[in-house]
Backbone as ProteinMPNN parsed JSONL, in Angstrom:
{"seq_chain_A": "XXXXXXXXXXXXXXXXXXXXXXXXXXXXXXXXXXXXXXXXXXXXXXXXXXXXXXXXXXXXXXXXXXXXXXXXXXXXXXXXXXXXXXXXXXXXXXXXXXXXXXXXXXXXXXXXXXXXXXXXXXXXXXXXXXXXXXXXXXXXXXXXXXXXXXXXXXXXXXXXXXXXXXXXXXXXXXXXXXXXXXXXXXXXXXXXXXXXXXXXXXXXXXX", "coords_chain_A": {"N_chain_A": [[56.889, 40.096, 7.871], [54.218, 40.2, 9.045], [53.082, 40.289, 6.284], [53.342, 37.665, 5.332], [52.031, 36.352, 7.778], [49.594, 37.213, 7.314], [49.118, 36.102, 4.936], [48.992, 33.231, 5.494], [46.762, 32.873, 7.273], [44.37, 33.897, 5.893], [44.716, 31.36, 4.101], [44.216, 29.382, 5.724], [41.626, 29.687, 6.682], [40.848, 29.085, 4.02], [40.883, 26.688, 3.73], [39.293, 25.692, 5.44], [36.675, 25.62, 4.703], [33.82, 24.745, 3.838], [33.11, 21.645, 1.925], [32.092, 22.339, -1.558], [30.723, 24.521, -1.09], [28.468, 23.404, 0.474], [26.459, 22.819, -1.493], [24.452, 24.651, -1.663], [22.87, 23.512, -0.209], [22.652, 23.698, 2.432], [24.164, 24.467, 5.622], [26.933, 25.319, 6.848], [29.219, 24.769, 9.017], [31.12, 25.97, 11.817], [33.146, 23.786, 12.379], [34.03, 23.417, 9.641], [32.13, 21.434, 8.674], [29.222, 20.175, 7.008], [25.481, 21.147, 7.884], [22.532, 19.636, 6.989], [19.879, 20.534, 5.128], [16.496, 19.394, 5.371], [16.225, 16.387, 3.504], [18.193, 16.354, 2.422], [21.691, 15.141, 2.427], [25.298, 13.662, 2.633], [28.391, 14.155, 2.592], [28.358, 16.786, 1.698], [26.375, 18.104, 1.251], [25.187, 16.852, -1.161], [23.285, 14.815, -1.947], [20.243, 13.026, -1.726], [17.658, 12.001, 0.404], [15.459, 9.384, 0.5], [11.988, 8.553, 0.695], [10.275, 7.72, 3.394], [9.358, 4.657, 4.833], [7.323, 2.111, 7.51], [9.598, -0.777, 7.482], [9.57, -3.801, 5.659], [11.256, -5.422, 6.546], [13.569, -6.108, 9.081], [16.14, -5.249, 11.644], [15.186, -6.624, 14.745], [14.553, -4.122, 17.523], [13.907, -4.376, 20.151], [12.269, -6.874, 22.277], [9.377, -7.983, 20.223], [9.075, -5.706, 19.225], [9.864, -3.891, 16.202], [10.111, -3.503, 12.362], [10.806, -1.059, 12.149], [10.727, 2.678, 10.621], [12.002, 3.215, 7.198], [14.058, 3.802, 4.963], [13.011, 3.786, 1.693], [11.466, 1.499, 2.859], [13.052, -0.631, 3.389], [12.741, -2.586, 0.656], [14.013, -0.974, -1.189], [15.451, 0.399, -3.197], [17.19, 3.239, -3.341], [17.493, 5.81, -5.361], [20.148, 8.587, -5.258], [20.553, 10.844, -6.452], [17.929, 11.95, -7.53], [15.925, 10.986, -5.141], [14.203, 9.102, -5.628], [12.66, 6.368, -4.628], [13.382, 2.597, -6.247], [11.468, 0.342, -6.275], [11.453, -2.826, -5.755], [10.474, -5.924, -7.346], [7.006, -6.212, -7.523], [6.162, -4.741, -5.327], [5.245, -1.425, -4.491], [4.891, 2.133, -4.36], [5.566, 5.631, -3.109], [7.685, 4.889, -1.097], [7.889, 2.191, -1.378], [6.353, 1.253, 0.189], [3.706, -0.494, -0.56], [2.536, -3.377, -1.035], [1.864, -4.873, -4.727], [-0.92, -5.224, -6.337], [-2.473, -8.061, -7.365], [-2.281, -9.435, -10.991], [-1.919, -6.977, -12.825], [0.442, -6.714, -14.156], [-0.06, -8.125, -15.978], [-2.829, -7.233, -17.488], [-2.585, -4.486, -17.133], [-4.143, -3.312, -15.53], [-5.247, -3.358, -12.221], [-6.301, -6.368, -10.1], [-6.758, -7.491, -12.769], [-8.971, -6.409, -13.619], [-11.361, -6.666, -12.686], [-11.852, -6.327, -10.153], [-11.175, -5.058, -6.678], [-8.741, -3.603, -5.71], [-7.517, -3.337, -2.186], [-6.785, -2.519, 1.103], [-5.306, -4.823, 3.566], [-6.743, -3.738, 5.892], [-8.946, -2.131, 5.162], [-10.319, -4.77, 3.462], [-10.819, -5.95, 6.124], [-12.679, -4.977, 6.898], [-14.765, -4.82, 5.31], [-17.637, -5.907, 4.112], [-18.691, -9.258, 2.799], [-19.66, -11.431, 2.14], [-19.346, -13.937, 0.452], [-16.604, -13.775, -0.413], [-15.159, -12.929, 1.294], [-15.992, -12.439, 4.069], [-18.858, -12.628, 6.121], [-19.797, -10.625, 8.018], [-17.97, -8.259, 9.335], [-14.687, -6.935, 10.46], [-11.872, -6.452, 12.397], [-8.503, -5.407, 11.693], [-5.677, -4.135, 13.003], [-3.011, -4.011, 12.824], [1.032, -3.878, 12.131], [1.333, -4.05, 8.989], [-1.196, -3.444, 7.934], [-1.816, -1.54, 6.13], [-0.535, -2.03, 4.674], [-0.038, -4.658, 3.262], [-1.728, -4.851, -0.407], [-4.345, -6.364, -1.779], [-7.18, -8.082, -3.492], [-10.384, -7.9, -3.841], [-12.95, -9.433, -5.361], [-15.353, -8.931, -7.965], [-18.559, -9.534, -8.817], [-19.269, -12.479, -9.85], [-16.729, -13.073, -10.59], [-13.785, -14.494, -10.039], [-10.835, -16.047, -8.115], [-7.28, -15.186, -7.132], [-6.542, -12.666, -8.398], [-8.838, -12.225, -9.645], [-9.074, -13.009, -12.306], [-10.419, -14.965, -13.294], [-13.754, -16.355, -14.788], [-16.559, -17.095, -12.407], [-18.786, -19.706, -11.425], [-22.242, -20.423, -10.553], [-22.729, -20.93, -7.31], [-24.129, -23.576, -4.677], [-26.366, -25.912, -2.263], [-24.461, -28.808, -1.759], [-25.602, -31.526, -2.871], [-24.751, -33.96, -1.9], [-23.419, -34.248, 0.585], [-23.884, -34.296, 3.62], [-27.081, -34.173, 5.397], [-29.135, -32.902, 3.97], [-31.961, -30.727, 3.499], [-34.906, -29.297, 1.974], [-35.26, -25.972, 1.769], [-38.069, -23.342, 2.693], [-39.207, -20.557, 1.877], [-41.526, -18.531, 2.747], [-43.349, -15.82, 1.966], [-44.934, -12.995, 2.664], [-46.902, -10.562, 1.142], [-48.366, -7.359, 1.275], [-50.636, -5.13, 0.308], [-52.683, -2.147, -0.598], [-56.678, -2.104, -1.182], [-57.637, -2.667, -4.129], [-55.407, -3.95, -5.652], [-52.875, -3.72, -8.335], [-50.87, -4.732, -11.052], [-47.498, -7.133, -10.683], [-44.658, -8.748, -9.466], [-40.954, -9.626, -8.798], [-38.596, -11.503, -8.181], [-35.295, -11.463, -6.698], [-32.719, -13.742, -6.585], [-29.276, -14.053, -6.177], [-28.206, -13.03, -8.216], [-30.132, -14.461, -9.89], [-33.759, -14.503, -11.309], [-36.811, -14.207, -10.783], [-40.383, -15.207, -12.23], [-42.516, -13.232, -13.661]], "CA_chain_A": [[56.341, 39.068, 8.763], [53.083, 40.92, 9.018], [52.507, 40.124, 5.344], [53.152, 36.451, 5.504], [51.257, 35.693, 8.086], [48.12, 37.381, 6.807], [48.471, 35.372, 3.753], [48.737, 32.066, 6.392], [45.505, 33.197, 7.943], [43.362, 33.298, 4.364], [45.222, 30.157, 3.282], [43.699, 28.875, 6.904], [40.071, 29.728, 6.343], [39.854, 28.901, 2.439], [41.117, 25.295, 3.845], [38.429, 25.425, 6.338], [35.781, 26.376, 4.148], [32.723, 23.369, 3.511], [32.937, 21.059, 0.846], [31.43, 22.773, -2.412], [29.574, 25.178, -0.332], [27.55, 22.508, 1.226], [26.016, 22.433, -2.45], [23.335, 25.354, -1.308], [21.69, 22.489, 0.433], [23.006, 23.222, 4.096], [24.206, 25.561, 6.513], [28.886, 25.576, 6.726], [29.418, 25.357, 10.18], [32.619, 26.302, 12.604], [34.563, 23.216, 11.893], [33.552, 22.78, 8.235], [31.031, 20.493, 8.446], [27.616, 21.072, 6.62], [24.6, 20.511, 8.302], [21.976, 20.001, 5.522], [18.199, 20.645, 5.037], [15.618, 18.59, 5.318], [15.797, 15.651, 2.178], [19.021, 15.95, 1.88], [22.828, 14.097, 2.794], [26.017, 13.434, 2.62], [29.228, 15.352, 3.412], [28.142, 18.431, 0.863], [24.837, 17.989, 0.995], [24.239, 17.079, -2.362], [22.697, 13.85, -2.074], [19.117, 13.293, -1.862], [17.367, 11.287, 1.068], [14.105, 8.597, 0.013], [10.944, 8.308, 1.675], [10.534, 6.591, 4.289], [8.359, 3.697, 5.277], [7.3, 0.931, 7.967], [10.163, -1.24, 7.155], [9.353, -4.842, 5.632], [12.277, -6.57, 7.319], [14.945, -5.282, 9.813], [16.491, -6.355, 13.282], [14.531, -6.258, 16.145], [15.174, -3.129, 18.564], [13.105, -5.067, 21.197], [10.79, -8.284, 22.086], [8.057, -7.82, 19.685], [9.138, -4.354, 18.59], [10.29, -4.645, 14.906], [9.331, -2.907, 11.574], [10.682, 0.669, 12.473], [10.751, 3.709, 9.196], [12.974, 2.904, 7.023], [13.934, 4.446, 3.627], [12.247, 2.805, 0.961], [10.739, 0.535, 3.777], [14.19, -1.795, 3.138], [12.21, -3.11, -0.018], [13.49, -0.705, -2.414], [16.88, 0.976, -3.744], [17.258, 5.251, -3.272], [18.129, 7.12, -6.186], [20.794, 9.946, -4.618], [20.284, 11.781, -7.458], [16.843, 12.611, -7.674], [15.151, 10.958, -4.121], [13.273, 8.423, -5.651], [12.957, 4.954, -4.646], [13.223, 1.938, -7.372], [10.68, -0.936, -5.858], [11.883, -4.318, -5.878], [9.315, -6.536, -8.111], [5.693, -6.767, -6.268], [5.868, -3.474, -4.608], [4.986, 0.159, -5.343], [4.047, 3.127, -3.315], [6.673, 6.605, -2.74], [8.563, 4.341, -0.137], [7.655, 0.777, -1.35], [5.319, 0.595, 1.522], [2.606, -0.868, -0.484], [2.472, -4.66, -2.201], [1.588, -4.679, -6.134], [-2.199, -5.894, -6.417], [-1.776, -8.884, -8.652], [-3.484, -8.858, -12.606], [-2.091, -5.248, -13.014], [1.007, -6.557, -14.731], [-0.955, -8.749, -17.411], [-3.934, -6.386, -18.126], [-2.492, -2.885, -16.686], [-5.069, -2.652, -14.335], [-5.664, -4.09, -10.928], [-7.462, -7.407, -10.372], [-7.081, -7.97, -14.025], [-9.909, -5.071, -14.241], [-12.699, -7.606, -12.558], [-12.216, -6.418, -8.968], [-11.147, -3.929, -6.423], [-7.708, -3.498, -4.909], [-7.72, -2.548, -1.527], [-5.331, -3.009, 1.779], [-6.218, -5.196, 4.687], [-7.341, -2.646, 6.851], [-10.391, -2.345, 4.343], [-10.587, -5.83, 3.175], [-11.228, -6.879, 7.102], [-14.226, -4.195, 7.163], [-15.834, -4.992, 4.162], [-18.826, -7.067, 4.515], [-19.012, -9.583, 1.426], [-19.75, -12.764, 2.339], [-18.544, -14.996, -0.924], [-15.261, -13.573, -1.015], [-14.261, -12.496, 2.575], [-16.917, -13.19, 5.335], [-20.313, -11.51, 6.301], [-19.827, -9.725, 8.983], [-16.182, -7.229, 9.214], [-13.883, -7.031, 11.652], [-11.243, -4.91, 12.533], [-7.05, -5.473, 11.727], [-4.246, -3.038, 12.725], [-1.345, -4.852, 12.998], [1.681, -2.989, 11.306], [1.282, -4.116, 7.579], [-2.478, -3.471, 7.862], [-2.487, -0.825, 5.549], [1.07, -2.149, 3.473], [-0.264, -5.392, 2.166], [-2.827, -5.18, -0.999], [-5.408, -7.476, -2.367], [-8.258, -8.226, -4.456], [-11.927, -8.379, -3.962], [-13.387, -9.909, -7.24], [-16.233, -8.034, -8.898], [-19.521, -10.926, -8.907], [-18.97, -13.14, -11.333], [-15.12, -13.379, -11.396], [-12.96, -15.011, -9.059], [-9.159, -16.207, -8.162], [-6.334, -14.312, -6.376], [-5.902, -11.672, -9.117], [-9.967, -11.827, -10.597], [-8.926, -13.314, -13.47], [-11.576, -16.074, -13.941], [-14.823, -16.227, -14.334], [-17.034, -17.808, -11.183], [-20.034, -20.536, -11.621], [-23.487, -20.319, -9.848], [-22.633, -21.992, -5.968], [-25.428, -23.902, -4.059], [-25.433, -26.862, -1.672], [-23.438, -30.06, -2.002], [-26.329, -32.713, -2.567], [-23.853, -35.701, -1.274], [-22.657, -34.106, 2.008], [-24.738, -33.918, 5.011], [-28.758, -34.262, 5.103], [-30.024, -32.106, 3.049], [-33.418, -30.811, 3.583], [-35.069, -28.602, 1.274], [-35.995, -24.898, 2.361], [-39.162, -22.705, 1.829], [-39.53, -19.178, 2.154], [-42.572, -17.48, 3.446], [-43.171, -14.19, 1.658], [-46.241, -12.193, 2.897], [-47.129, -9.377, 0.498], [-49.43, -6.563, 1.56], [-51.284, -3.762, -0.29], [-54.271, -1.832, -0.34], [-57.54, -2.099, -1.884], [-57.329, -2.497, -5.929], [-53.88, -3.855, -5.923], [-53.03, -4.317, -9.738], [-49.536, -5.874, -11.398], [-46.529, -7.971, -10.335], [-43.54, -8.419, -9.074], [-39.892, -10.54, -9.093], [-37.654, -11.844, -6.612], [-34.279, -11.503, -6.892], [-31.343, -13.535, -5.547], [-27.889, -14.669, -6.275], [-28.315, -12.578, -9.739], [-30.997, -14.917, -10.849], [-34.659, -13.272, -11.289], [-38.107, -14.931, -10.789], [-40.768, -14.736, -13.402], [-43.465, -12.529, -12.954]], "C_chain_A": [[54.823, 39.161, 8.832], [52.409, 39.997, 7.834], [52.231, 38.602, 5.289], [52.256, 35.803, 6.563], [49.865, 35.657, 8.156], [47.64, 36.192, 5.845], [48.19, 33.233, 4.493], [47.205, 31.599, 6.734], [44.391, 33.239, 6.77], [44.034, 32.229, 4.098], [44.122, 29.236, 4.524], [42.299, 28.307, 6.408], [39.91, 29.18, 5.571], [40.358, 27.379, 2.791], [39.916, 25.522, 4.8], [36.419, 25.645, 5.823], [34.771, 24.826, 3.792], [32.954, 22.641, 1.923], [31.733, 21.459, -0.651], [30.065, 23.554, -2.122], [28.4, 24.317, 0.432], [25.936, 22.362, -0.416], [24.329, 23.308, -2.563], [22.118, 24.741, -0.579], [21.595, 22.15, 1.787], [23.405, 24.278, 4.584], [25.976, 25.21, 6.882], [28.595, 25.662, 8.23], [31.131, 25.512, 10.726], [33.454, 25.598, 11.92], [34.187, 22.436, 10.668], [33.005, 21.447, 8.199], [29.542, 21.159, 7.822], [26.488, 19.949, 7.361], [23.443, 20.637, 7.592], [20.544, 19.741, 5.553], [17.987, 19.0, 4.38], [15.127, 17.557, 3.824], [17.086, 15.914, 2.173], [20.523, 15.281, 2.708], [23.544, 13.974, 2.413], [26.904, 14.427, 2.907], [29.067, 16.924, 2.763], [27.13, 18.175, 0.477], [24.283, 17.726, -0.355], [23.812, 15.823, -2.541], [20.958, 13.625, -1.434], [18.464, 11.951, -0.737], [15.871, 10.561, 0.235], [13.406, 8.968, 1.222], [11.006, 7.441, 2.387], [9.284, 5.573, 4.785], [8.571, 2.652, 6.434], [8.589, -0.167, 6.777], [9.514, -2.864, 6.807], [9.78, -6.13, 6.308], [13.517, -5.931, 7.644], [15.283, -5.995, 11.534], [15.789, -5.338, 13.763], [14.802, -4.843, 17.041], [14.863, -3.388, 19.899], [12.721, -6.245, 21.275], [10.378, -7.616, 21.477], [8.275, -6.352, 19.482], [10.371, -4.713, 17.705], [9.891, -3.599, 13.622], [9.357, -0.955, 11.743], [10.887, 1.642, 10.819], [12.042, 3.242, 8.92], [13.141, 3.448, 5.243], [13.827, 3.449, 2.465], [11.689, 1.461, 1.445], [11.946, -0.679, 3.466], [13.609, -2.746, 1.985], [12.695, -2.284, -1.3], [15.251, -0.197, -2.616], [16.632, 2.663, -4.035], [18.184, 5.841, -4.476], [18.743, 8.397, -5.977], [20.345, 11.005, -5.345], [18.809, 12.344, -7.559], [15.542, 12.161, -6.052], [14.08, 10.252, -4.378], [13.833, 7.116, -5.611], [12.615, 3.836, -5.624], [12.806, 0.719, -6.379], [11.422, -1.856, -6.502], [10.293, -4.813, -6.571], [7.964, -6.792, -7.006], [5.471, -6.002, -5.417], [5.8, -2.316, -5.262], [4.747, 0.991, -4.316], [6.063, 4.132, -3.548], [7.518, 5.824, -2.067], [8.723, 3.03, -0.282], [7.107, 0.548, -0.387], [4.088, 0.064, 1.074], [3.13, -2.709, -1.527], [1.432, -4.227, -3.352], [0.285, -5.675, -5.9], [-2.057, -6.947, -7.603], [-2.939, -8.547, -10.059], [-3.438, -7.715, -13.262], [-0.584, -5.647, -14.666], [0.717, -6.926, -16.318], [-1.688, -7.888, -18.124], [-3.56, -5.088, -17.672], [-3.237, -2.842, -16.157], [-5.365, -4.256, -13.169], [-6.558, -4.951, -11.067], [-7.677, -7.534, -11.239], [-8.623, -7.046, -14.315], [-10.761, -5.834, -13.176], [-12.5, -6.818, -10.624], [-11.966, -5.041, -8.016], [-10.034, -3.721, -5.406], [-7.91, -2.87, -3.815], [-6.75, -2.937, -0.174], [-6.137, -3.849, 3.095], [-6.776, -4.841, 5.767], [-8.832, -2.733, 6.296], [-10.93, -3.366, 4.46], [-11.467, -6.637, 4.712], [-12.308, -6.021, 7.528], [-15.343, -4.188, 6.392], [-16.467, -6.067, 3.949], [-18.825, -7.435, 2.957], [-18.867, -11.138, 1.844], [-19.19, -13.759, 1.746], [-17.837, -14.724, -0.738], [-14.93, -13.758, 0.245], [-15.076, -13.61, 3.344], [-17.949, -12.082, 5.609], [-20.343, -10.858, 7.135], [-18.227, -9.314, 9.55], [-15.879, -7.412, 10.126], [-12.759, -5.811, 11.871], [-9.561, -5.954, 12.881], [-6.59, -4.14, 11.453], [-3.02, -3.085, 13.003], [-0.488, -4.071, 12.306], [1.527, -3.258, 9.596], [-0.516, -3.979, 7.397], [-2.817, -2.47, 6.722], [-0.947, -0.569, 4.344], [0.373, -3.37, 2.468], [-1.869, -5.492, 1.217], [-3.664, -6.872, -0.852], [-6.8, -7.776, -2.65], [-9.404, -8.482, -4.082], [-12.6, -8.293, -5.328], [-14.841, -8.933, -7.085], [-17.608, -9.739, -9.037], [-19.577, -11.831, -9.961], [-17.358, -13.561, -11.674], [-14.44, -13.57, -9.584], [-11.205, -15.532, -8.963], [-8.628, -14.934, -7.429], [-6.231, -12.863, -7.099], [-7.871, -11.794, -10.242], [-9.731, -12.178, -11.981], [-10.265, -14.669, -14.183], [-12.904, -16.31, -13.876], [-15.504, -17.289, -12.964], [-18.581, -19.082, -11.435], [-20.88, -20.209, -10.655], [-23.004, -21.758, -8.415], [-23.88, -22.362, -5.403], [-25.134, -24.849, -3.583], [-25.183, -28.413, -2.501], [-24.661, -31.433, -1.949], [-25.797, -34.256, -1.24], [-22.929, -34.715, 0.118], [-24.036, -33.636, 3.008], [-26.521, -34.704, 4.37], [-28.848, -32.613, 4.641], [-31.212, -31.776, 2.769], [-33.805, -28.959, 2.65], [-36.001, -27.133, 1.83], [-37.368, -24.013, 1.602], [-39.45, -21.939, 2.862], [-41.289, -18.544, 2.087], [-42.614, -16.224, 2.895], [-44.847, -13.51, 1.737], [-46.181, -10.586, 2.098], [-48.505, -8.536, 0.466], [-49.839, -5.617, 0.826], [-52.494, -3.768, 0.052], [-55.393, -2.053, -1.045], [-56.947, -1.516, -3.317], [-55.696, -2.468, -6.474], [-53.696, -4.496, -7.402], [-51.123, -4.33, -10.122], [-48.714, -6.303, -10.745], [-45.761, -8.017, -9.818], [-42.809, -9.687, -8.479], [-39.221, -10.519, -8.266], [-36.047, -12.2, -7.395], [-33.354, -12.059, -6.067], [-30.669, -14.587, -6.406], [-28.3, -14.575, -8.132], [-29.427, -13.577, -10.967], [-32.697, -14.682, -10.583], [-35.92, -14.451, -11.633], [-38.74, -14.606, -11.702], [-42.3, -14.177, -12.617], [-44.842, -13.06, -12.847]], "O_chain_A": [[54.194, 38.117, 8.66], [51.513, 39.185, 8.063], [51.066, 38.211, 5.209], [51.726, 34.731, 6.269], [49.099, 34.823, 8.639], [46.58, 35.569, 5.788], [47.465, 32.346, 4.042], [46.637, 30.518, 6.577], [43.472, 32.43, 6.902], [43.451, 32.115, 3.02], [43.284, 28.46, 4.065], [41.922, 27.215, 5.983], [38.925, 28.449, 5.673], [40.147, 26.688, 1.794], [39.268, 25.116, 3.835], [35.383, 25.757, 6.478], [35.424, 23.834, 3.471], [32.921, 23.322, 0.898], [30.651, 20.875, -0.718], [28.924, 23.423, -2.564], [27.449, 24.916, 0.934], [24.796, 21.924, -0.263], [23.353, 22.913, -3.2], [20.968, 25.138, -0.388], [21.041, 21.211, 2.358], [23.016, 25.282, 3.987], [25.796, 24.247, 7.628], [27.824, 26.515, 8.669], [32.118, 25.191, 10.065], [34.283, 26.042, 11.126], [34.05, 21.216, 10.588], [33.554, 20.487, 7.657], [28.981, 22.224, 8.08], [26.473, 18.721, 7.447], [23.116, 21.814, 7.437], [20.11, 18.691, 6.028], [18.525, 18.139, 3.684], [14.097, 17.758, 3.18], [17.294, 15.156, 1.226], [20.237, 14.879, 3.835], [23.281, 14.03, 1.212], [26.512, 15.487, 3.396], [29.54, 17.958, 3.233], [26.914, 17.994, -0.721], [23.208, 18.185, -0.742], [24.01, 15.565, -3.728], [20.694, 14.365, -0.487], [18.824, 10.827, -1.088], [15.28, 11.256, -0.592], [13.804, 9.444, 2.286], [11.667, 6.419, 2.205], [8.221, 6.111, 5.096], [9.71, 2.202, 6.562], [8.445, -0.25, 5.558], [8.868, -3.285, 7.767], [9.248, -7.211, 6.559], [14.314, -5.382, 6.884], [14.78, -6.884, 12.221], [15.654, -4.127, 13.588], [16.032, -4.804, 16.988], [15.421, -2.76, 20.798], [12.801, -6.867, 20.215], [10.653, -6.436, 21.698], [7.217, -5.753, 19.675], [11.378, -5.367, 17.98], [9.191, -2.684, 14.054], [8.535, -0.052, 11.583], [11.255, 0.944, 9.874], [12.94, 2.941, 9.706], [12.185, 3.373, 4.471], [14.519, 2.435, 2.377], [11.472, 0.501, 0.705], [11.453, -1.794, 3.304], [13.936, -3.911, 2.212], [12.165, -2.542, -2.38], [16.111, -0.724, -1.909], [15.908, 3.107, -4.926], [19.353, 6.222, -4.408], [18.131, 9.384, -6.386], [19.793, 11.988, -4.851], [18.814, 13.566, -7.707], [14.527, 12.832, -5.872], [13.047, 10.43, -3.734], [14.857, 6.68, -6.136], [11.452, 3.947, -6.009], [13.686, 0.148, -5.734], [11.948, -1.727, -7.608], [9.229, -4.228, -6.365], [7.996, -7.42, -5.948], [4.616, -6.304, -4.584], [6.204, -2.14, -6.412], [4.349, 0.475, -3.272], [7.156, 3.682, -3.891], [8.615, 6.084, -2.56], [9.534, 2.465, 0.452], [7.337, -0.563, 0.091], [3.206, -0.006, 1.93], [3.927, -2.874, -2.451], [0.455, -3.502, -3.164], [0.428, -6.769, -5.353], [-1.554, -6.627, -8.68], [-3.925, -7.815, -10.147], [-4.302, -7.279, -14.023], [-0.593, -5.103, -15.77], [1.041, -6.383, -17.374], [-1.386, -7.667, -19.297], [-4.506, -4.329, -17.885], [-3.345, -1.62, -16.048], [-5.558, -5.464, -13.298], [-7.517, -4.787, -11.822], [-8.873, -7.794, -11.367], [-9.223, -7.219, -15.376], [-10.774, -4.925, -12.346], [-13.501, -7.08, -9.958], [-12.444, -3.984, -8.427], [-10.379, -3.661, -4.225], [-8.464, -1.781, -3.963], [-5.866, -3.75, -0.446], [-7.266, -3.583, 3.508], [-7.282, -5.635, 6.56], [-9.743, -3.307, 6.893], [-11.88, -3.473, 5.237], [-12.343, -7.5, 4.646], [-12.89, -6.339, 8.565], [-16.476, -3.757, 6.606], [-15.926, -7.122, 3.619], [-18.901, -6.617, 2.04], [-17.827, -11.792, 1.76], [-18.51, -14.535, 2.417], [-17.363, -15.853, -0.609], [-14.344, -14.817, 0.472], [-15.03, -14.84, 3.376], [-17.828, -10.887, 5.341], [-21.344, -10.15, 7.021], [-17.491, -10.12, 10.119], [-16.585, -8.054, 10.904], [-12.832, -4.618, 11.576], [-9.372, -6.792, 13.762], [-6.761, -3.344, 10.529], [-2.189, -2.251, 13.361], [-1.142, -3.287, 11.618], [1.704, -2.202, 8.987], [-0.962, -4.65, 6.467], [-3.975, -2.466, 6.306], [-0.519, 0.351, 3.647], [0.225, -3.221, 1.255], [-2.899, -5.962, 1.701], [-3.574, -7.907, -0.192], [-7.566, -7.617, -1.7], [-9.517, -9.698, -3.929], [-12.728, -7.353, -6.113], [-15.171, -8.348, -6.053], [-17.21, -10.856, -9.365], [-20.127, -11.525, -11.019], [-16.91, -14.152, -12.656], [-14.606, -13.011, -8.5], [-10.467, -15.268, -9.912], [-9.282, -13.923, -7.174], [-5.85, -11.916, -6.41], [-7.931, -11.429, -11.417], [-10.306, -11.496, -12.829], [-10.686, -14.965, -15.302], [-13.312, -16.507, -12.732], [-14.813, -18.248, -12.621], [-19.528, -18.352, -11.73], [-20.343, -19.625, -9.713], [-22.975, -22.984, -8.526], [-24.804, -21.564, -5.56], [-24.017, -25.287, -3.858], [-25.659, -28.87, -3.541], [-24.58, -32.257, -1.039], [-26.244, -34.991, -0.36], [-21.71, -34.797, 0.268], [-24.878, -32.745, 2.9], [-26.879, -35.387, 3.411], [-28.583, -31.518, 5.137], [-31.751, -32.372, 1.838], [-33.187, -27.897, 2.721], [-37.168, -27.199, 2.215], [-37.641, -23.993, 0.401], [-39.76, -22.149, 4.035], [-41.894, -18.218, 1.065], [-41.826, -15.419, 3.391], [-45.709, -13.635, 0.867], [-45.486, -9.651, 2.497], [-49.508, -8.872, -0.163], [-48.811, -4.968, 0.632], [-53.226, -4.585, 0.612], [-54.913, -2.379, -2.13], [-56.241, -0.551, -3.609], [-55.032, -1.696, -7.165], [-54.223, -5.568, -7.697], [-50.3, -3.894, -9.317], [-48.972, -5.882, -9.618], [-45.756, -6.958, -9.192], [-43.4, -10.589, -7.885], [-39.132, -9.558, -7.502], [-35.792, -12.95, -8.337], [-32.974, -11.475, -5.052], [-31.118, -15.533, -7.053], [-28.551, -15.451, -8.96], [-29.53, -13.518, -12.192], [-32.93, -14.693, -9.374], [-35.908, -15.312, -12.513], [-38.212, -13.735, -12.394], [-42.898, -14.499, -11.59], [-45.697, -12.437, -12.216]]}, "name": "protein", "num_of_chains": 1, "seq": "XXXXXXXXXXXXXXXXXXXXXXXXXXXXXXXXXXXXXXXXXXXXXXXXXXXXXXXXXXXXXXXXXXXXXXXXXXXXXXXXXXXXXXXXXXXXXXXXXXXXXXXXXXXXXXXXXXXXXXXXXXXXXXXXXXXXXXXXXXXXXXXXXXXXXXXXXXXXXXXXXXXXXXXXXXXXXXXXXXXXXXXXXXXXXXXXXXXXXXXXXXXXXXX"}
């Protein structure tokens, strides 16, 4: 009796024992469950969690609260196997938390080479008058630092810097139009000797 019900009692345990050791990726507890380090998942830990990001699109949890972490920011597909996320077309980043700068897929490089990818966090601090606006500002809304986009390079313009830009100036046929003149006072000292060129909007005075 003795003997049999020893062998009951190991038959017990080795049924109670974690699913493939918890795959060295967890900790076997009491009632065979594994509870499994950090990156990883499922019932024997051998599955592999993604990064996580500001989500692109998810239900609400609130009014106006929205956009909570989300693995591969709900933009991307988790590879169990190795913990990497496969971006949906037009995104990139560890989590898909960033949009694809356009002109990268044509020419391999950002802005078709001509410009300077950057996220709108930047874009709304960076003083550039032609492209943006002359004087920065300040966005931190939640995608402030998810969605790219292009500041052209002088001379090249479009969404993605792909085209070159023409010389701008005003519109003869709109408004009155009155013609300006600059004032330039230039000082030196006794025995002032050669020249000098004025530069604007990349075109160069003669000396």
């Amino acid at each position: 009796m003795f003997i049999v019900l020893l062998t009951l009692l190991r038959f017990t345990s080795t049924q109670a024992a974690c699913p493939n050791a918890c795959t060295k990726n967890g900790v076997c507890t009491g009632n065979s469950t594994c509870i499994c380090e950090n990156g990883f998942t499922g019932a024997d830990c051998s599955l592999r969690f993604c990064a996580f990001g500001k989500a692109w699109a998810d239900y609400p949890s609130a009014i106006d609260t929205a956009h909570g972490d989300a693995e591969c920011s709900n933009m991307g597909l988790c590879n169990r196997a190795t913990g990497v996320c496969k971006c949906r077309s037009g995104f990139q980043g560890s989590a898909c938390q960033l949009t694809r700068c356009p002109g990268g897929v044509e020419t391999g490089k950002d802005c078709s080479g001509h410009g300077i990818c950057m996220p709108m966090r930047e874009a709304a601090e960076y003083d550039n008058g032609f492209f943006l606006r002359s004087i920065g500002t300040t966005y931190n809304l939640w995608d402030a630092s998810k969605i790219m986009g292009c500041v052209c390079d002088d001379g090249w313009a479009e969404y993605d810097c792909s085209l070159r830009s023409c010389p701008y100036g005003d519109d003869p046929l709109v408004g009155s139009v009155l013609d300006e003149i600059q004032a330039i006072d230039c000082l030196c000292g006794s025995g002032c000797a050669g020249s000098f060129r004025l530069d604007f909007r990349n075109e160069l005075t003669t000396a």
